[in-house]
C-alpha positions as CSV (number, residue, x, y, z in Angstrom):
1,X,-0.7,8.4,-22.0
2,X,0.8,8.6,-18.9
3,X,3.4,6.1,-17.5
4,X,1.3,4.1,-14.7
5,X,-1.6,3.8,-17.5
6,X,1.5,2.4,-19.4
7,X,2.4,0.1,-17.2
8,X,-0.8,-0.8,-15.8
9,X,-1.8,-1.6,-19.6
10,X,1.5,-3.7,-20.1
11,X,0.7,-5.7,-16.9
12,X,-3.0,-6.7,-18.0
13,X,-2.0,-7.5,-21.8
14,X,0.3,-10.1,-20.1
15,X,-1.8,-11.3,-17.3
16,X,-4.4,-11.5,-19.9
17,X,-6.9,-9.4,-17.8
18,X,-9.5,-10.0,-21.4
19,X,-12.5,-7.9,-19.4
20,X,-10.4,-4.9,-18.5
21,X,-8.5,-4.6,-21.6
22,X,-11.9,-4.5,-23.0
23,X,-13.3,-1.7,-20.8
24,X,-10.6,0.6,-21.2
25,X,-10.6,0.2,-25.2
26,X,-8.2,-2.9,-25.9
27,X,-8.5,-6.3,-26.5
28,X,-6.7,-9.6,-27.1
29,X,-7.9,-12.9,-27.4
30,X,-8.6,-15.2,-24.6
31,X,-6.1,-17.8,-24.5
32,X,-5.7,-20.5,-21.5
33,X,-2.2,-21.3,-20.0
34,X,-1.4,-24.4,-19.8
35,X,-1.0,-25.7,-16.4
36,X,-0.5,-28.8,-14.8
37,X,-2.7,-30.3,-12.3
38,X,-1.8,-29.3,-9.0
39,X,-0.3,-25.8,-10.1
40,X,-0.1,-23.2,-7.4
41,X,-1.3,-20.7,-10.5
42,X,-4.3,-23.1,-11.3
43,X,-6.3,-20.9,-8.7
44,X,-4.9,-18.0,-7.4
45,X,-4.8,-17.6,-3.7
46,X,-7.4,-15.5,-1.5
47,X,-6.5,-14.0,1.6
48,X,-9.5,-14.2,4.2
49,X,-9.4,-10.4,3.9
50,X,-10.1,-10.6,0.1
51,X,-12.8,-13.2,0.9
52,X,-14.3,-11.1,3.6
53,X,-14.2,-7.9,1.1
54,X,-17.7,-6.6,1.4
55,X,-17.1,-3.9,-1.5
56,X,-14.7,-3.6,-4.1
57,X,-12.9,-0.8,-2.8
58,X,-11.9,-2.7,0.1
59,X,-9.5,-4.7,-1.9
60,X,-7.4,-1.5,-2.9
61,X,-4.5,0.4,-0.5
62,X,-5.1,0.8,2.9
63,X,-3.1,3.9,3.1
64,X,-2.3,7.5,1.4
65,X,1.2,9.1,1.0
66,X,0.2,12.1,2.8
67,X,3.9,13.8,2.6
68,X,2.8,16.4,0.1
69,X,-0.5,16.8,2.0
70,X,-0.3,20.6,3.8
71,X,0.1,20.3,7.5
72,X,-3.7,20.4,7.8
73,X,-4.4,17.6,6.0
74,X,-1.5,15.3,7.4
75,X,-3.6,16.1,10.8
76,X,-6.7,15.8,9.3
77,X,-5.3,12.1,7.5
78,X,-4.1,10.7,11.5
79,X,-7.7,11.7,12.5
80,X,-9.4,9.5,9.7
81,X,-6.8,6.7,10.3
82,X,-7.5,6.8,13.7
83,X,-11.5,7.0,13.9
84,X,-12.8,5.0,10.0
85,X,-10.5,2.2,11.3
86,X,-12.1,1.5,13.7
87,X,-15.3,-0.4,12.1
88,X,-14.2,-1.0,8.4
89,X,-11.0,-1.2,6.3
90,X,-9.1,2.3,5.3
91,X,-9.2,1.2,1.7
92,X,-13.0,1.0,1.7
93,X,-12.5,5.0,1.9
94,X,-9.3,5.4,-0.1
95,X,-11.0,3.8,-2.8
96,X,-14.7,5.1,-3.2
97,X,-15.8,6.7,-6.1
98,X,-17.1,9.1,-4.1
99,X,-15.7,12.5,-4.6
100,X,-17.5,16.0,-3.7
101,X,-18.1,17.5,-0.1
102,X,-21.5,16.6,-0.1
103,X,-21.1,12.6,-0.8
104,X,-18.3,12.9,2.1
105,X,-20.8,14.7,4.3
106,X,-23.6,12.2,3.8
107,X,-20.9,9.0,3.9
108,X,-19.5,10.1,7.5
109,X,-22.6,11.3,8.9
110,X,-24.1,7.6,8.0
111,X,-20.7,6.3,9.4
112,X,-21.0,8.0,12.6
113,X,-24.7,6.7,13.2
114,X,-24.0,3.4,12.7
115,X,-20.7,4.0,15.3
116,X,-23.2,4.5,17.8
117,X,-24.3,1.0,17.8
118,X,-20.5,-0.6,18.0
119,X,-18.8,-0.9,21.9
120,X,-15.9,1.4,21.4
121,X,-16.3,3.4,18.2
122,X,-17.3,6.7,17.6
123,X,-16.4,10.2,17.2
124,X,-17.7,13.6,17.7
125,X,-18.7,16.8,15.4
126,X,-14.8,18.2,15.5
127,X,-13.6,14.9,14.2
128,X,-16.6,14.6,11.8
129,X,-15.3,17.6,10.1
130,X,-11.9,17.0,9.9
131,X,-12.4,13.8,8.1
132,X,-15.1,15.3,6.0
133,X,-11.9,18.1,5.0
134,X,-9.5,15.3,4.7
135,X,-11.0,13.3,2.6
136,X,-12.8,15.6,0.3
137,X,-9.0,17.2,0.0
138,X,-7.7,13.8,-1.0
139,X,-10.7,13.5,-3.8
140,X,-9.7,16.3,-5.3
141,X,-5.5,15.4,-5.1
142,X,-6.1,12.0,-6.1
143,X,-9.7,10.7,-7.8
144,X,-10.2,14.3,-9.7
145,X,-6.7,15.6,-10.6
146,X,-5.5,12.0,-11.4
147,X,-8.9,11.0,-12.5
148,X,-7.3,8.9,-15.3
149,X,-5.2,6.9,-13.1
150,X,-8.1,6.2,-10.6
151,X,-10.4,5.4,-13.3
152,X,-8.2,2.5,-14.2
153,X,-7.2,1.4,-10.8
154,X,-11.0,1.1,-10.3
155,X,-11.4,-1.1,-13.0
156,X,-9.0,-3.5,-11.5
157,X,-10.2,-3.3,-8.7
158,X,-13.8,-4.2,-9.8
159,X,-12.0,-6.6,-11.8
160,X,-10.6,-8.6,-8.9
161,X,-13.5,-8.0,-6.8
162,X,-15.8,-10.1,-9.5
163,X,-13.1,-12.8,-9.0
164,X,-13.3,-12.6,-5.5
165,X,-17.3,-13.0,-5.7
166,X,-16.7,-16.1,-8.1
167,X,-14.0,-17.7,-5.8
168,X,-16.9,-17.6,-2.7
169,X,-19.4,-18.9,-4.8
170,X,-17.1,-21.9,-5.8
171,X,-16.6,-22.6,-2.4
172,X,-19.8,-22.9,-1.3
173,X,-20.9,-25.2,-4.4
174,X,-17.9,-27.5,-3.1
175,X,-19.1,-27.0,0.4
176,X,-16.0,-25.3,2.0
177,X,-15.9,-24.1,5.4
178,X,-16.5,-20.9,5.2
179,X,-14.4,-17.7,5.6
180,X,-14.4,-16.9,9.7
181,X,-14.4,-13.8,10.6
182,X,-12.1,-14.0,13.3
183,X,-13.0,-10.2,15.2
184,X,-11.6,-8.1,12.2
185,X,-13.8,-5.2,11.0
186,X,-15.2,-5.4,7.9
């Protein structure tokens, strides 16, 4: 077992994270922490940017420590940060399953349709395919070499995504405003 598993494991037996402790192959029983009325931990907070999260990957990292990349790639990474940014968040990227050439070449080729719809987005064939390279090189550093470390951040993910989805849907049964989306991308 490798040491962010470890950690990762420690940090959910403690936080009691029951349904992810389950899907990895560990459980513990459920037990609720006392809190008093009023607690700032009797519903965790929500960013508007977590309530706005169309997918659960857009609630992972927004960025990639490209220092190891080669040269290529760290051009190929300012290219992608420069052009997906500007209709959706990074992480929604960073954090897909997807993983092979071909789901990249289908995901930016649907990307750069719909960019022709939104004032000031788009991109052309040149920067297409170094995004395309990019991240099907990051797939293969990150989601396929370290596939058991993104399995498990994906579960968390999901996990806090399904909170996320709960968290709306209790503010709309108490009629909250709802979430604005005050001109960010989604």
């Amino acid at each position: 077992m490798n040491f962010l598993k470890s950690v990762l494991i420690i940090g959910m037996l403690s936080a009691g994270a029951c349904g992810i402790q389950h899907e990895i192959g560990f459980t513990s029983p459920k037990v609720a922490p006392q809190l008093a009325v009023g607690s700032p931990l009797e519903k965790p907070a929500y960013t508007n940017a977590q309530l706005r999260s169309i997918y659960y990957s857009d609630l992972g990292p927004g960025t990639i420590d490209v220092s190891n990349y080669p040269a290529q790639q760290k051009a190929n990474y300012v290219i992608f940060t420069q052009v997906c940014s500007q209709c959706h968040t990074l992480a929604r990227a960073i954090n897909s399953p997807i993983t092979s050439r071909t789901g990249w070449d289908y995901y930016v080729i649907k990307m750069r349709l719909r960019s022709r719809f939104k004032a000031g987005a788009g991109y052309n064939e040149d920067q297409a395919q170094a995004i395309v390279d990019f991240l099907t090189y990051d797939s293969q550093q990150r989601k396929i070499a370290h596939q058991e470390d993104f399995d498990v951040q994906t579960l968390i993910l999901q996990r806090k995504f399904d909170e996320t989805i709960s968290e709306r849907m209790r503010r709309l049964q108490l009629q909250l405003p709802p979430i604005m989306t005050d001109g960010q991308r989604q």
